[in-house]
N, C-alpha and C positions, 0 to 999 in steps of 0.2 A: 367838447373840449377833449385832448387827448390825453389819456392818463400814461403816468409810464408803467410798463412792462411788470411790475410787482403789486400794483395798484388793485387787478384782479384778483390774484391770488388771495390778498388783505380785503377786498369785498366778500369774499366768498365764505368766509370765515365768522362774519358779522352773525353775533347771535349765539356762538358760543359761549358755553357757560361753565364754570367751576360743579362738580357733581357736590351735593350736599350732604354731607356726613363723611363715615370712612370711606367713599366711593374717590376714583376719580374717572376725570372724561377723559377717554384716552385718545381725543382730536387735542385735549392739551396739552396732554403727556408727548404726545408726537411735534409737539412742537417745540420740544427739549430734544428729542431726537434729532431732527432737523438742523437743528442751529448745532448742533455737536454734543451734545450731553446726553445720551441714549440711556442711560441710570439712573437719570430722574423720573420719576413718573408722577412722582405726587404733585397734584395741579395748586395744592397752598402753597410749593414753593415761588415768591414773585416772578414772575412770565412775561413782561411788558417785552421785555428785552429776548425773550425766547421766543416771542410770535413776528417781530418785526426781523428776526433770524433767519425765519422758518420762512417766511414770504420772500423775503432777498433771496434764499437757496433755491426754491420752486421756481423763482426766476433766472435760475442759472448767474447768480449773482450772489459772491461772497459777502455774508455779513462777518460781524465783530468778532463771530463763536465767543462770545461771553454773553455772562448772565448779569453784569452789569450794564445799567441804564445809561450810564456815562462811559461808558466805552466808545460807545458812538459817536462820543468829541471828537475821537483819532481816526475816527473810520473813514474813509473815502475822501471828499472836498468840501469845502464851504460851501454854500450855494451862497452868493453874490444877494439874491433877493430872496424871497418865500415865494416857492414855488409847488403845486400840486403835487401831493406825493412825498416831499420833502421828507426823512427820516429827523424828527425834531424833539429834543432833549430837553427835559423840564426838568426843575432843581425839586426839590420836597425837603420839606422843612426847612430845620438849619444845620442839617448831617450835609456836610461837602460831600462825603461820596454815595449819599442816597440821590435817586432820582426817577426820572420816569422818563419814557421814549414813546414815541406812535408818530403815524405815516400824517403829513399836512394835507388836511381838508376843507378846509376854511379861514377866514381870519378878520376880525373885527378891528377897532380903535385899541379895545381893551383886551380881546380875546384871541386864541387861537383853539381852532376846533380839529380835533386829532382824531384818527381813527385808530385805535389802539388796544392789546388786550390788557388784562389784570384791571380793568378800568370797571370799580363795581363791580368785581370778582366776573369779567366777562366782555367778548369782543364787541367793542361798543364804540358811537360818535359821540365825545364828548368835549366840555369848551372847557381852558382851562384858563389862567390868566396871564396876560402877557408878556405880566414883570420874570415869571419862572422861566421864559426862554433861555436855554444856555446855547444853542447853536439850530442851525438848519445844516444839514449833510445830502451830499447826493453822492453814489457810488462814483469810484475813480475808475477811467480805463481798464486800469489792470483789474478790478475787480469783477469788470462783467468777464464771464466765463462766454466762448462761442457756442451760439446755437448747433444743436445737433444738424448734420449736412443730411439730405436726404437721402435716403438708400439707394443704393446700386446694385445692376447685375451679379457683381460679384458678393456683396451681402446677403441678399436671396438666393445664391449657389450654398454661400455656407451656411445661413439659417436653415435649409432645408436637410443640408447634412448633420446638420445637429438634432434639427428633431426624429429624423431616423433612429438615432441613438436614446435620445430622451426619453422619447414614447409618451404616453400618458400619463394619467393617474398613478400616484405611487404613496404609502404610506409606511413604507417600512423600518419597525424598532432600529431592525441596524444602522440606517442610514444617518448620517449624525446631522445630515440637512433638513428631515423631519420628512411632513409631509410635502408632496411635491407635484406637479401637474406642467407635462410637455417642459420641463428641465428648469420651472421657475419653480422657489421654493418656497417656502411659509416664509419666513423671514426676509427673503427679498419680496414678497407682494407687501408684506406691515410694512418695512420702507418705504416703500413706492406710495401707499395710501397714508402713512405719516401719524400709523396707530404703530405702538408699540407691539409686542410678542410675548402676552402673559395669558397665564392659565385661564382667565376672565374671555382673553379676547380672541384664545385658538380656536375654538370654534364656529364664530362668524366667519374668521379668516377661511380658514377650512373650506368653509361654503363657499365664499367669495374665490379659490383657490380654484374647486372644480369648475366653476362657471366661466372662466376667462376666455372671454374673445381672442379669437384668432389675430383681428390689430391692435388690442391691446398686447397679446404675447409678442406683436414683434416690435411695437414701440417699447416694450421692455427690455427685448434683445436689440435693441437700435444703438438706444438712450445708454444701457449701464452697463451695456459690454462691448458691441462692436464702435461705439464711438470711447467711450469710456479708456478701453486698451489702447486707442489712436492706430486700430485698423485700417481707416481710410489713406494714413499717413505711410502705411508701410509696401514692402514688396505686393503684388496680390497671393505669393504662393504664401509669403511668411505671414499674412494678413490670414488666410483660410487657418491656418496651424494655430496662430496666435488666438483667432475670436475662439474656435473650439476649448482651448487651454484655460482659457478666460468662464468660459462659461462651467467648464469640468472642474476645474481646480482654484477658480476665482484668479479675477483680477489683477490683484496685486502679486501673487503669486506668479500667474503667466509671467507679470513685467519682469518680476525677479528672474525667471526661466529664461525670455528673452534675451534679458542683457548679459547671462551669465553663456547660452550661448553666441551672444554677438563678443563674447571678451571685451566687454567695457564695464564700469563702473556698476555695481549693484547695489541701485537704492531702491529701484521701486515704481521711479517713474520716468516716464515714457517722453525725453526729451527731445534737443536736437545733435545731441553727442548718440544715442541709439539711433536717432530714426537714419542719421549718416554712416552709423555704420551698417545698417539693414541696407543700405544701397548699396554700400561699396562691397561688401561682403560676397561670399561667391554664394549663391542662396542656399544652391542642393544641399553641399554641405554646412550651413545654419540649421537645416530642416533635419538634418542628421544628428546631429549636437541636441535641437532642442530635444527632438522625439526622444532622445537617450536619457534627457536630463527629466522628461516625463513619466519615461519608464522606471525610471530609478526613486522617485516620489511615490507614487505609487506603489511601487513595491517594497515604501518605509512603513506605510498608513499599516497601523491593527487589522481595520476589516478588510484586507485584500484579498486575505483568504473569503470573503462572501462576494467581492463585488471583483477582483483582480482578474480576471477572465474575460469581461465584459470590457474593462478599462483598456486592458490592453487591445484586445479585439478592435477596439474604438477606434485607440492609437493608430495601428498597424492602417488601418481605413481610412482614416484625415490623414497620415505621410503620404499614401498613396494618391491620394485624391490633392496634394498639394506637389505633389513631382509631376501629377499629369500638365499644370497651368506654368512648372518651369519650362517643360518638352513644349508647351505651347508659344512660351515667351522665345524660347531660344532657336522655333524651326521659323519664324517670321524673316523673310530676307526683300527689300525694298527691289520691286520693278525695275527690270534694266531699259534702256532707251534703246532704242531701233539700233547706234553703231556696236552697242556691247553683244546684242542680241546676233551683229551677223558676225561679231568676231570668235563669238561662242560656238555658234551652230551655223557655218555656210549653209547656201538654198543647196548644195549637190548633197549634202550631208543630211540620210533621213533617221529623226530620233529613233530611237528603239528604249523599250523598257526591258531592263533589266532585272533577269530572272534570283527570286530569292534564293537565299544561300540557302544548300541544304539543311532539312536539323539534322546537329549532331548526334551521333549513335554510341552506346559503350556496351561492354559485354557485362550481362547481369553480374557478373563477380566481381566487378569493380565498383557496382553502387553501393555505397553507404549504409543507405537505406534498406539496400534487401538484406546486408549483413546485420543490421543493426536490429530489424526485425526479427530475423535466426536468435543471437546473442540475448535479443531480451524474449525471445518463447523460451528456449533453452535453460535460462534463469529462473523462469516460473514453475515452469513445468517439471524439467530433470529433476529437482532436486526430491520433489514429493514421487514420481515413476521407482529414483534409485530408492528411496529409504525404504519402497516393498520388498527388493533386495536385499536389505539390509546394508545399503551401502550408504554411506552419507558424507555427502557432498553439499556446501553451500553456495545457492547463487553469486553470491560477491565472484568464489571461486570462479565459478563459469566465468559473467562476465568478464574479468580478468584474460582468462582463457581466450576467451570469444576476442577479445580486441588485439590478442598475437596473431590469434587465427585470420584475422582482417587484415593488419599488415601483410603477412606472409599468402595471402590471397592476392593483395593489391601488387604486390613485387614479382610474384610469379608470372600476374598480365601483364604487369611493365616489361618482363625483362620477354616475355611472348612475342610481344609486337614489337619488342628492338629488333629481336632476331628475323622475325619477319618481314621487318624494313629492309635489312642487310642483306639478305638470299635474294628477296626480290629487286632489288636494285643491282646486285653483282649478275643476276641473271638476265636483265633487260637487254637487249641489242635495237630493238625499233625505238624510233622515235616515236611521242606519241602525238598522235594529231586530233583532234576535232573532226567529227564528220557528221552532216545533217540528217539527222532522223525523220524518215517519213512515215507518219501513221495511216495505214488501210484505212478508207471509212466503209 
């Protein structure tokens, strides 16, 4: 028989139990997490309604996100009959708003048999009585979420530029993401596995953190980022920018960043008012706006000074590597047919390639750069050489000095080469022609 989609999840589970004493089991606690209560941990709080939560999310299927048993009247549809699986709501006692909820797994004259947690302090199959049914539920449309699309070229382009940057193993006080392995972090692996992130259970994590398979790091990078951000949705150049942002600076964040440089509405999520502007948008400059609105985050955060080198390094390496896929979108021009082909290039007419332009040349006193090296040795150095003199003079001063000195550098060459245009051109009388260079061999 087939079971639906959540059914697994809710078998797999079977056999969990309430820890005994002040302990608790943190497969229960994560199933507060799951269903949306990430602050609960304590597994005496009642859980019926947190495990049958937890199993609809692991199936990419919204539950009620509450912790009541009776929520689940509103959740989703009727089922018409009692069907496998069924999410099924029992009354308790004669409290209207107490109750109890589990998945349908049987059903007698008198009985129906539920798979369910909190049931004898544990995930259990047990029969309950018929008369407490208050409904049978099965999720609606909108609540199943779509499965993750399978990865693409262009996914393994940017996962691979990601873990360039990520590296391996990482444990460091300053990083406020903890410990971390190939750019996944302690707290996103206790998510994924649906244990909580406490003192008791960072160190299994930990272990479990170093050991992650190579498919399991990219079913994580798949699953909670590049599908997650709705990268497959976007441009590819804005898609490479966007999963990195996602992964560096989380999620919800990215989306905020995207849409503030797509100029639309900043909430957060990733709809079809963004993803139509991401088309219409001219991309290069989006890539330009977001990278800015990256750079400027980063260089809000406290520790920038330990990690801001590296961030931006990162940055500067994803715009570039997302402007090479615009150059690649935009040199693409479709086949012409045989009459455009001879209206382009007659048969008497033989192609030739076209010699590159030369590079351009400047005289060393016009760059920048060589002055700007002068102006800051000058500042370092002058001022401790004068003061054995007994002269003293401060760097500020120089610089100052140094950047008249560069104008009046830069104006001398300008006005060098006007005058040189101007003699050489009042003195030309030949025309000038072209004439073919033959090389000795």
């Amino acid at each position: 028989m087939n079971q639906p989609p959540w059914m697994p999840a809710a078998w797999a589970e079977l056999g969990q139990r309430e820890t005994a004493g002040r302990g608790n089991n943190p497969r229960i606690s994560g199933y507060f997490e799951r269903s949306g209560h990430p602050s609960i941990v304590d597994d005496a709080v009642p859980w019926c309604a947190a495990f049958v939560g937890a199993c609809l999310e692991a199936s990419n299927i919204t539950g009620s996100r509450s912790l009541a048993a009776r929520s689940y009247l509103s959740w989703g549809i009727a089922a018409e009959t009692p069907t496998l699986g069924a999410v099924t709501v029992l009354s308790r006692g004669s409290d209207p708003s107490a109750g109890h909820v589990g998945f349908l797994v049987g059903r007698t004259e008198r009985s129906v048999v539920l798979l369910g947690g909190n049931q004898s302090d544990a995930v259990t199959v047990a029969a309950f009585d018929v008369a407490r049914v208050l409904g049978y539920r099965l999720p609606a449309p909108a609540q199943i979420r779509p499965a993750a699309r399978p990865d693409s070229p262009l996914f393994s382009s940017a996962l691979e530029h990601v873990l360039l940057f990520e590296g391996g193993w990482s444990d460091d006080p300053f990083d406020p993401g903890g410990a971390t392995n190939k750019g996944i972090t302690i707290g996103v692996l206790a998510n994924v596995r649906g244990i909580p992130l406490t003192s008791t259970t960072a160190e299994h994590l930990k272990s479990e953190l170093r050991n992650l398979s190579d498919s399991e790091v990219r079913q994580i990078y798949l699953g909670r980022y590049w599908q997650k951000a709705r990268c497959p949705d976007l441009p590819a150049a804005i898609a490479f920018m966007h999963f990195d942002a996602a992964v560096n600076q989380g999620v919800g964040r990215a989306s905020r960043m995207l849409q503030q440089a797509l100029g639309v509405d900043v909430d957060g999520e990733i709809g079809p008012i963004t993803l139509s502007a991401a088309q219409a948008r001219d991309t290069a400059a989006t890539l330009a706006r977001y990278a800015d609105i990256r750079r400027r985050h980063y260089q809000s955060l406290s520790h920038f000074w330990r990690f801001g080198r590296g961030w931006l390094r990162r940055l500067d390496a994803t715009t570039r590597a997302a402007l090479v896929l615009v150059r690649a979108s935009q040199t693409f021009t479709p086949p012409l047919n045989e009459k455009q082909e001879n209206d382009i290039m007659p048969d008497a007419v033989t192609p030739v390639t076209q010699a590159p332009a030369p590079t351009p040349t400047k005289w060393w006193g016009e760059s920048l750069t060589v002055w700007g090296a002068i102006v800051t040795a000058l500042s370092t150095v002058a001022p401790t050489l004068l003061a054995a003199f007994g002269i003293d003079i401060s760097g500020d001063l120089i610089e100052r000095l140094g950047s008249d000195l560069v104008l009046v550098a830069q104006a001398i060459g300008g006005l060098a080469g006007t005058l040189m245009t101007i003699i050489g051109r009042a003195r030309a009388v030949t025309t000038l022609v072209a004439r073919r260079a033959k090389i000795a061999s």
